[in-house]
N, C-alpha and C positions, 0 to 999 in steps of 0.2 A: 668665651674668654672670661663674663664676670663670675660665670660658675667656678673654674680653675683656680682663677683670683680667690673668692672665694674659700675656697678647701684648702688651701696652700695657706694660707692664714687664719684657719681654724686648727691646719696640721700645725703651723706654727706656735698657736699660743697653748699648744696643748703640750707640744714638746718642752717650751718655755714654766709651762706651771708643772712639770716633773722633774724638769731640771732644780727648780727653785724648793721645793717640798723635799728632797733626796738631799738640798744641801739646806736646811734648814732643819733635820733631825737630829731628835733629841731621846737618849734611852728609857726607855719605859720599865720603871720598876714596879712591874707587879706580873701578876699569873693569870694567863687564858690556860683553862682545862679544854682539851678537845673536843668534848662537847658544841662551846662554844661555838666553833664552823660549822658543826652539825646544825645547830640553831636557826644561824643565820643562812645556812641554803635555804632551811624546812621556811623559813619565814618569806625569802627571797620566790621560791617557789608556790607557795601559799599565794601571792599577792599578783604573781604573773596568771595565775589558773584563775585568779580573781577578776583580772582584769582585760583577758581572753573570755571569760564568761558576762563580762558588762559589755564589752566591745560588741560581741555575738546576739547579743539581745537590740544591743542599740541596732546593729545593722537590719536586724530582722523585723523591728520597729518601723526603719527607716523604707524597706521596701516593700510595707505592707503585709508580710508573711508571718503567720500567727501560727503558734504549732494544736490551735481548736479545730484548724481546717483540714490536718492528716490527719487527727484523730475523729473526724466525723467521715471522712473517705474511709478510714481503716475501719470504720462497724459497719460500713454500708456494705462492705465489698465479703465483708468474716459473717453476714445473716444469708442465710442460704435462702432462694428466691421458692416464694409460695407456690405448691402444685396446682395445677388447673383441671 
């Protein structure tokens, strides 16, 4: 019940601060070149692949796994064993 509570009034004040921002504009005189959105995916995108690459380290920090231990399994396994 307090989780519903909750979202019902997160959904609330989010509706409330688009209602208030949509009547609250004002016309903007000047020029975005298309570019522009270009820009801002390539940055938006940049910063998600950034922070999927810290995430991924921190977890692999967190449960001990280092990637020195597949690469000492991957030379042990690619030296072909001495004949007798």
């Amino acid at each position: 019940m307090h989780i519903v509570r909750r979202t019902a009034l997160v959904a609330l004040a989010s509706v409330e601060l688009v209602v208030l921002l949509a009547a609250l504009t004002k016309p903007a005189y000047g020029y975005v070149d298309p570019g522009s959105g270009l820009l801002a995916v390539q940055v938006g995108g940049s910063m998600l692949a950034g922070g999927l690459f810290i995430l991924r380290s921190k977890i692999r920090r967190l449960f001990g796994m280092t990637s020195n231990e597949g690469k000492i399994e991957a030379e042990k396994s690619a030296q072909p064993e001495p004949s007798k």
